[in-house]
C-alpha positions in Angstrom: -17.3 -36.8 167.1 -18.9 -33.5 168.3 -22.0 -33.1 167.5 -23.9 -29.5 167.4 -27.3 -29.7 169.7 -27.9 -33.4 168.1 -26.7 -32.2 164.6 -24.4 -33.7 163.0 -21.9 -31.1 161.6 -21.0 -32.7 157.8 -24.6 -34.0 156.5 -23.2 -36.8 154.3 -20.3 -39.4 154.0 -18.0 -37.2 151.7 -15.2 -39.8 151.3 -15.7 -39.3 147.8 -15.0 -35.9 147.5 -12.0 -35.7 145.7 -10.2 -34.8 142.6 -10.0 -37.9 140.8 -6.5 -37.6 140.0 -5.8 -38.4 144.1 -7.6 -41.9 143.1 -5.3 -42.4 139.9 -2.1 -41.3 141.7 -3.1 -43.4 144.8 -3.6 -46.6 142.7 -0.3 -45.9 141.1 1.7 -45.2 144.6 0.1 -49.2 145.6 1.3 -50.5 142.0 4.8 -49.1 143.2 4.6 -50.1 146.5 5.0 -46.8 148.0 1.4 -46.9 150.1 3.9 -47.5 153.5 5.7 -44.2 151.9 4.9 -40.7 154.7 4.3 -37.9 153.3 4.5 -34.0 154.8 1.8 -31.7 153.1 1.5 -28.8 154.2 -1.9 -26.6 153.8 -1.2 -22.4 153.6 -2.6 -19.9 151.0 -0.5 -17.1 149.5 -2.7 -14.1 149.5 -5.1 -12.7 151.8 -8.5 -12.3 150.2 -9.1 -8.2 149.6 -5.5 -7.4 150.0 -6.4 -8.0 154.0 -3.5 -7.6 156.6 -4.5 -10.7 157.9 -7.2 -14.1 157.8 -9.0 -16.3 160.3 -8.3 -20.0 160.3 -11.8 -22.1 160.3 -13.2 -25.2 158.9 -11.6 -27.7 162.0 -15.0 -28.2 163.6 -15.8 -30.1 159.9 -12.2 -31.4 159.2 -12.4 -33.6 162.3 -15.5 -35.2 161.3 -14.6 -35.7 158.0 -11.6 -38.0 158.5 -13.3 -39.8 161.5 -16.2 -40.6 159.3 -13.7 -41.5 155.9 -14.5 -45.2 154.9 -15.3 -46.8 151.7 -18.7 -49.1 152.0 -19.9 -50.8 149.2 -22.1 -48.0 147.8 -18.0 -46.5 147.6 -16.4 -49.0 146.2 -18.9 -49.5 143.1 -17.9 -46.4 141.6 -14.3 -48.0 141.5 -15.1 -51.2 140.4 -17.8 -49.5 137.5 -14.2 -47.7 136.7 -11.9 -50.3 136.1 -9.8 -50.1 138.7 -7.5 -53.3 140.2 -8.7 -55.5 142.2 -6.0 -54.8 144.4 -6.6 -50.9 144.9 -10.1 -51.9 145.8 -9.5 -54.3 148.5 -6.9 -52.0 150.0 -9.8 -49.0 150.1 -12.3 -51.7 151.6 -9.7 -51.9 154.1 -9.1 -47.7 154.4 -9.0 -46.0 157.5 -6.7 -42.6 158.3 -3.9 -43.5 161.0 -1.8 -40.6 160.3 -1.2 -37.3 161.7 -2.8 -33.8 161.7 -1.6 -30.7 162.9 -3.4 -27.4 162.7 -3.8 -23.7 163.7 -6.7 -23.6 166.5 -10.3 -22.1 164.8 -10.4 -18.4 165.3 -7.1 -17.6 165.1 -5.6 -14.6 162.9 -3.1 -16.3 160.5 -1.2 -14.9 157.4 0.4 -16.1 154.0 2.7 -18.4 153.0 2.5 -20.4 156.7 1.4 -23.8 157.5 -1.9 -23.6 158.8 -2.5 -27.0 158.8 -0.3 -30.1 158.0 -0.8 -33.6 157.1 2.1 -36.9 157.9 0.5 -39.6 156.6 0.9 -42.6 154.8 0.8 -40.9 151.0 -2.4 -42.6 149.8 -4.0 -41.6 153.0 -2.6 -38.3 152.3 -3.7 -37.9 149.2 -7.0 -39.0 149.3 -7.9 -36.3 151.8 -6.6 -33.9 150.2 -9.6 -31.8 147.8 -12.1 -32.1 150.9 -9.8 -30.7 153.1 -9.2 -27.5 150.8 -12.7 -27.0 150.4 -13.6 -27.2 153.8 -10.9 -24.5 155.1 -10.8 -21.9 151.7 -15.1 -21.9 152.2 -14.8 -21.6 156.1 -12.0 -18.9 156.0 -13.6 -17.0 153.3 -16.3 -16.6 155.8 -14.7 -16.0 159.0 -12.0 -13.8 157.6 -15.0 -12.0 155.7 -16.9 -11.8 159.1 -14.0 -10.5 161.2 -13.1 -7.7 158.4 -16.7 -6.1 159.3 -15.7 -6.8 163.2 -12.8 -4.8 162.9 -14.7 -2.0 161.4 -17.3 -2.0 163.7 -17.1 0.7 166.3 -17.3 -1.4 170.2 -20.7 -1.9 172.0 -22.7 -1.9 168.6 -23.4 -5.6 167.8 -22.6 -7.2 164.5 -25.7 -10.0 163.3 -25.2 -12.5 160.5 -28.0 -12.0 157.7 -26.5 -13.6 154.9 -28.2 -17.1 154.8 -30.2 -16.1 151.2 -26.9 -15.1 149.6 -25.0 -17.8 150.5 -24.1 -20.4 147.8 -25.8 -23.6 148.9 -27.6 -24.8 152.0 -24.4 -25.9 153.9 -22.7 -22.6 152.9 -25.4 -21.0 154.5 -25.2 -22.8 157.8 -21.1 -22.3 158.1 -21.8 -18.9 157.5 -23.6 -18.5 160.2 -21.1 -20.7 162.3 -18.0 -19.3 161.4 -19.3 -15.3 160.9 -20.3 -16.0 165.0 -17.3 -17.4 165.7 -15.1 -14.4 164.5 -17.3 -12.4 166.6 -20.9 -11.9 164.9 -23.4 -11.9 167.6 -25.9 -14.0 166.5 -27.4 -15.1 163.3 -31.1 -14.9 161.5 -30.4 -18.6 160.7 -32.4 -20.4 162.5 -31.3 -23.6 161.5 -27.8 -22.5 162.7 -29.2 -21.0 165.7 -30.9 -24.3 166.5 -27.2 -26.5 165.8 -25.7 -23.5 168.4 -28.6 -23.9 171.1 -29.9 -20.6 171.0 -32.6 -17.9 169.5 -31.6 -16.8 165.6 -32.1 -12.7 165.2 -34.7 -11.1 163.4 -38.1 -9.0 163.0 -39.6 -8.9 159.9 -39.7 -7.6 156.3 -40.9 -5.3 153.7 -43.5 -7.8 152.4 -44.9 -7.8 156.0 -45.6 -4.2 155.9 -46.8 -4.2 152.2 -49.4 -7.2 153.0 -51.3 -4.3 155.1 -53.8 -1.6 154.2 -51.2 0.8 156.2 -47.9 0.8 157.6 -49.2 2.0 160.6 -51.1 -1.0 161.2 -48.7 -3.7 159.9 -46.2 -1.9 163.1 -48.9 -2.2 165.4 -50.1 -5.6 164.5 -46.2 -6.7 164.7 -45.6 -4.8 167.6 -48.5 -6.6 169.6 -47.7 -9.9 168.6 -43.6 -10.0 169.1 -43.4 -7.4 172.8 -40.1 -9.3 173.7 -38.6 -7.5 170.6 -40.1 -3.9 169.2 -38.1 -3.6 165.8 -40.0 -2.3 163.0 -38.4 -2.0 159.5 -39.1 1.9 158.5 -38.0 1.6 154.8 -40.9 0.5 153.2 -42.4 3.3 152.1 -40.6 6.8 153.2 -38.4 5.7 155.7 -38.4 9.8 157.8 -42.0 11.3 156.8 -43.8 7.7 156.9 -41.2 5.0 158.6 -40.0 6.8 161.5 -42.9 8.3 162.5 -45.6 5.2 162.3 -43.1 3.5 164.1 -42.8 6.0 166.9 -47.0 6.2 167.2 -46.7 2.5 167.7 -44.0 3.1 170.5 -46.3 5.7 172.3 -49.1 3.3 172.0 -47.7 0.7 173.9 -45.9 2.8 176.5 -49.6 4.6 177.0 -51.8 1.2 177.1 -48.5 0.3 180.0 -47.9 -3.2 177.5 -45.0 -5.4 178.8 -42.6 -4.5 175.3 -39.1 -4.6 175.5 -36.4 -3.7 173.4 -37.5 -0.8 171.0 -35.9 -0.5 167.7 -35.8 0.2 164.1 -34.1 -1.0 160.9 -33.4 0.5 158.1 -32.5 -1.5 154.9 -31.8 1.4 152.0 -30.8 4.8 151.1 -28.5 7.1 152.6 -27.6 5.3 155.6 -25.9 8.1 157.2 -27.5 11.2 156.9 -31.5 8.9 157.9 -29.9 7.2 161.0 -29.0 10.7 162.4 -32.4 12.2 161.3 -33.9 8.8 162.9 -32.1 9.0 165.9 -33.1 12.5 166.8 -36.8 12.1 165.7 -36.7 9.0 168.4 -35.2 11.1 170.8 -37.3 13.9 170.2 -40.5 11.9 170.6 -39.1 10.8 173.9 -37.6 7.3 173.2 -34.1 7.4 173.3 -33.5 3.7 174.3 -35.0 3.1 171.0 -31.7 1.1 169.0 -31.6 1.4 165.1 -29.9 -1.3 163.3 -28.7 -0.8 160.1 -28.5 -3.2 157.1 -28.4 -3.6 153.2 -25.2 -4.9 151.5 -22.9 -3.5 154.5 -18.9 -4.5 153.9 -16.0 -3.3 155.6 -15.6 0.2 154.2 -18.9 1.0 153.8 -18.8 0.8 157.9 -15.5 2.3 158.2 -17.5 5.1 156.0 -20.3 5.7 158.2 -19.0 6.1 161.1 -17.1 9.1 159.9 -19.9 10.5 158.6 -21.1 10.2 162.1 -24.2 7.8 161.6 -26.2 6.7 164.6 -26.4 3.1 164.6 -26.4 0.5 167.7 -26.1 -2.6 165.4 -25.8 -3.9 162.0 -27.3 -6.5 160.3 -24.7 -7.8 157.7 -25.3 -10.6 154.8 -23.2 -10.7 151.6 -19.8 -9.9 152.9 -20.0 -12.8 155.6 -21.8 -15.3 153.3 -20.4 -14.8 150.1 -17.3 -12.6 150.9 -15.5 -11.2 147.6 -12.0 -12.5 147.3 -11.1 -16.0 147.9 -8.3 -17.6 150.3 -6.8 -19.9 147.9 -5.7 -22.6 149.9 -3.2 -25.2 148.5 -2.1 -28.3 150.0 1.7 -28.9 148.9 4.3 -32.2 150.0 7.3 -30.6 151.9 8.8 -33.7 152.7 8.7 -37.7 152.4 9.5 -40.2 155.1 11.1 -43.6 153.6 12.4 -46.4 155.9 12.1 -43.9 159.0 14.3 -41.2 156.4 13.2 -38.3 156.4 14.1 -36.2 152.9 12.7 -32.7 152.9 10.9 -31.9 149.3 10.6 -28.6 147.9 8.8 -27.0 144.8 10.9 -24.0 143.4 9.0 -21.3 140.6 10.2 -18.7 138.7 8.1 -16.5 141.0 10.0 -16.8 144.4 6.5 -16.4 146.3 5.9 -19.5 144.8 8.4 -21.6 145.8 7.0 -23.4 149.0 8.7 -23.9 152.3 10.5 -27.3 152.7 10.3 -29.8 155.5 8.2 -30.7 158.3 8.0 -28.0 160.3 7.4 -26.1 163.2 5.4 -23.0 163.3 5.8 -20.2 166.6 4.2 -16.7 167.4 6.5 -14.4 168.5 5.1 -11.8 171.5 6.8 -8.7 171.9 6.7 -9.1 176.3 6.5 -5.7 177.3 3.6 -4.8 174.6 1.8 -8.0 174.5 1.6 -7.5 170.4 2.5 -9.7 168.0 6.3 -9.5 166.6 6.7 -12.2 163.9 5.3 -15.7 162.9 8.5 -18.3 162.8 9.3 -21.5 161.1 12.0 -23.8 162.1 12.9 -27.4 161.3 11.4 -29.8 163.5 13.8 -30.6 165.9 15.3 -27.0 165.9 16.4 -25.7 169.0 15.6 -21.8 169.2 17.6 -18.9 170.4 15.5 -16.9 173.2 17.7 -14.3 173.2 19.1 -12.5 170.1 17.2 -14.5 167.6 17.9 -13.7 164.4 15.3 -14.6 162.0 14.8 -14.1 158.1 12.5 -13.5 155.0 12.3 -17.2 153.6 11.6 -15.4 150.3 14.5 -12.9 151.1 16.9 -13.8 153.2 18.6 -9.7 152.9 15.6 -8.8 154.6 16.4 -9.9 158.5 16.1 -8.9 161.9 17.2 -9.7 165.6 14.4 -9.5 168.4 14.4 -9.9 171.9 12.6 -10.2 175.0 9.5 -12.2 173.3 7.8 -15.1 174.3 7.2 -17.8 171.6 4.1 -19.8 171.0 3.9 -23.2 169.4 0.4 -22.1 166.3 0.1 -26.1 165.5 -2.0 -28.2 167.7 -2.1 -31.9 167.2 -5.1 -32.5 165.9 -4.9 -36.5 165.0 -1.9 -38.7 166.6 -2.0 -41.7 164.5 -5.2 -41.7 163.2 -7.2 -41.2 166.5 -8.8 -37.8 167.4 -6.2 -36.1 170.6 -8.1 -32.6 170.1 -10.8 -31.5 172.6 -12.4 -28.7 170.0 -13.7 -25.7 171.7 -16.9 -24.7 172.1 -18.0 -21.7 169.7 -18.0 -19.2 172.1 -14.4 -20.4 173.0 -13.5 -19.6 169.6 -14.5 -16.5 169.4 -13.4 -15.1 172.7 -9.5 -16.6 171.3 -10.1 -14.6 168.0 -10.9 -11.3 170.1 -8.1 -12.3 172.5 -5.9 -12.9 169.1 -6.6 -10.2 167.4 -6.2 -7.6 169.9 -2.6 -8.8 170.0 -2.0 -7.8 166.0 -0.8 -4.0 165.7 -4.2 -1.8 164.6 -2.0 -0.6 161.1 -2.0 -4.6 160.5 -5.6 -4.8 160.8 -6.4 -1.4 159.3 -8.7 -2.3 155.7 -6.1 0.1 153.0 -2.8 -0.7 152.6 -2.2 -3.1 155.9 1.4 -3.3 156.8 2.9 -6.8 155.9 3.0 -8.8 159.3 6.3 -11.1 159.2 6.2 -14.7 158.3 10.1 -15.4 158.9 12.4 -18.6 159.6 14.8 -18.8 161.9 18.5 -18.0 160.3 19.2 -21.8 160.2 15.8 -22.9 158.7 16.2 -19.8 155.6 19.7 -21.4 155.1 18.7 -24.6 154.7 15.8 -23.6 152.4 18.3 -21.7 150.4 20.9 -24.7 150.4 17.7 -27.3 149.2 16.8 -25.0 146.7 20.5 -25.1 145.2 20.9 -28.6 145.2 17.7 -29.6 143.7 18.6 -27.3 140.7 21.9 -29.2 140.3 20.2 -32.4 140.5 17.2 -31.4 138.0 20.6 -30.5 135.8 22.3 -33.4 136.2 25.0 -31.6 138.5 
């Protein structure tokens, strides 16, 4: 199991973490004899959060440890035996261990609705079982990575993006994969320093208002800082009046160090309120004017997407951003769902389907495969593409459809296709080397430079294509139709 810098990434055994209705079904499926039964779930969500173009898959780094570490000790098995379940469901949990398979979308890669992002073949008590961690593991992870990478995107290149958000998070552990998953969508660091710790290096930071207002003067609460941190000169200016008190204390501390010839490095100023605009151009040429130009200002305070996307055509002068809320708690949420597509009985396999009123609703049937079509000559994407498993697909004029719409179709050509699904677990046994973080976020700026900019763009994103292949629609189509005459006695 990877650990990060001698931390262990889940901090307690979680086998219990599940709906208890996975425990009563699971008892039934072993009353019935159906605990040698496979089951296909498939994990996707149906909406990006903020009416996005697009989300970032996350939460593998703690998916892998949970099922490695899934076993029920006797601490476990008390709860079922204070609940009156059979003596037979509870020595077949004493016995538990996860030997099926797992397949999943790599960590820092853009995906989009309605596509398997991860699936599960397992025996179906085994299946079941994991089911509730699993969900809250990747909906809290993407929410934060897809949350992260929205600021990214907004973000004008060569000014860095910092994760503040640890003190808005919801819960110690959110706080912590906030910090892991905002730097892995392309944050440059993090004020966490717990975080910063599990990732081996330095968390971010200089100090606050209270520091300034626990002095007789701001003046002297910059100097005092300034003298005690050189390796990093940034002074919050907003205490007080951030241009006719802020700015210029801060810039007197400047001149005092560069006159006494101290060692400082890295000049800078934050500012955390008002009109971020208009007092980071005002800041900016007051710095310049005094003759520090190399001076950075970083700006903060409840930063999202837009308000970003806002200042920079307002022209502010900024060289990095410190951002909390909209990485740690995010608004929108993915709503993840973990739905059976197909069941695997005496080496049968008999693809499942759940059909709505609401055609979005009605999942996408069998165990699949998932592939990323490349447009060659533009190196952008072109299409995300299921197909049955053992499909073989067209390379040349493939013709692929809407799975909600079949009218809606198209034929491309000269595109290279890319299995999304790793194998994760191959009968119960961890196959997957996980990156490292930095890995992961150079694949999600690889990734997403590959997604047309009016995908990515924050109003009104054009809808990237999740498609099957023209045999995989018609099937879906033709299961859907008989299922109805079955339900109807047909």
């Amino acid at each position: 199991m990877m650990k990060y810098n001698g931390y262990d990434r889940l901090s307690r055994n979680y086998t219990l973490l599940t709906d208890e209705y996975e425990y009563t079904m699971a008892s039934s499926y072993l009353d019935n004899n159906k605990e040698k039964e496979i089951a296909v779930f498939d994990v996707f969500f149906r909406k990006v959060p903020n009416n996005g173009g697009y989300a970032i898959m996350a939460g593998l780094d703690k998916v892998i440890p949970f099922i490695e570490n899934i076993k029920f000790t006797n601490k476990e098995i008390e709860y079922f035996k204070r609940n009156n379940y059979s003596k037979d469901f509870i020595n077949y949990l004493k016995n538990f261990k996860f030997t099926g398979d797992i397949y999943a979308i790599p960590d820092g890669t853009p995906v989009f609705p309605n596509e398997p992002i991860l699936t599960v073949k397992a025996p179906i008590i085994e299946a079941q079982i994991i089911e509730t961690a699993i969900l809250s593991i990747i909906n809290g992870a993407m929410e934060h990575a897809t949350g992260a990478r929205r600021i990214i995107e907004a973000t004008p290149k060569g000014v860095d993006v910092m994760e503040f958000g640890s003190r808005r998070a919801d819960g110690l552990e959110a706080a912590i994969d906030a910090s892991i998953y905002g730097m892995m969508a392309g944050c440059i660091g993090t004020s966490n320093v717990l975080a910063a710790d599990m990732l081996g290096t330095k968390a971010l930071g200089t100090h606050a208002h209270s520091y300034v207002q626990s002095y007789d003067s701001e003046y002297e609460a910059f100097l005092n800082y300034a003298l005690t941190h050189l390796e990093n000169v940034t002074l919050l200016v907003d205490t007080i009046d951030t241009l006719n008190s802020g700015v210029p204390n801060a810039i007197r501390v400047f001149k005092y160090l560069k006159e006494n010839k101290l060692p400082y490095k890295n000049l800078g100023i934050r500012i955390d309120s008002g009109d971020l605009a208009y007092l980071s151009k005002e800041a900016r040429r007051m710095l310049d004017e005094a003759g520090f130009p190399e001076a950075k200002i970083v700006l903060s305070n409840g930063l999202t997407a837009e308000t970003i996307e806002s200042l920079v055509q307002q022209g502010a002068k900024f060289d990095a951003l410190g951002v909390g809320d909209n990485i740690s708690k995010p608004e929108g949420r993915m709503g993840c769902v973990f739905k059976e597509v197909a069941m695997i009985i005496n080496g049968v396999k008999i693809p499942k389907i759940k059909i709505s009123n609401d055609s979005i609703k009605t999942t996408n049937p069998d165990f699949k495969k998932l592939y990323r079509a490349y447009d060659k000559k533009t190196g952008y994407a072109i299409a995300d593409i299921m197909t049955r498993r053992d499909e073989k697909v067209s390379m040349k004029d493939l013709k692929i459809k809407s799975p909600v719409d079949s009218f809606k179709q198209t034929v491309i050509n000269d595109f290279e296709l890319v299995e999304l699904q790793k194998t994760i677990f191959k009968d119960g046994k961890l196959v997957y080397e996980e990156p490292t973080l930095d890995e992961k976020r150079k694949h999600c700026n690889k990734e997403m430079a590959k997604l047309y900019p009016e995908i990515k763009r924050l109003k009104m994103p054009h809808i990237y294509y999740v498609d099957g292949t023209e045999e995989y629609v018609n099937f879906k189509n033709d299961l859907i139709i008989h299922t109805k005459r079955l339900d109807n006695g047909d």
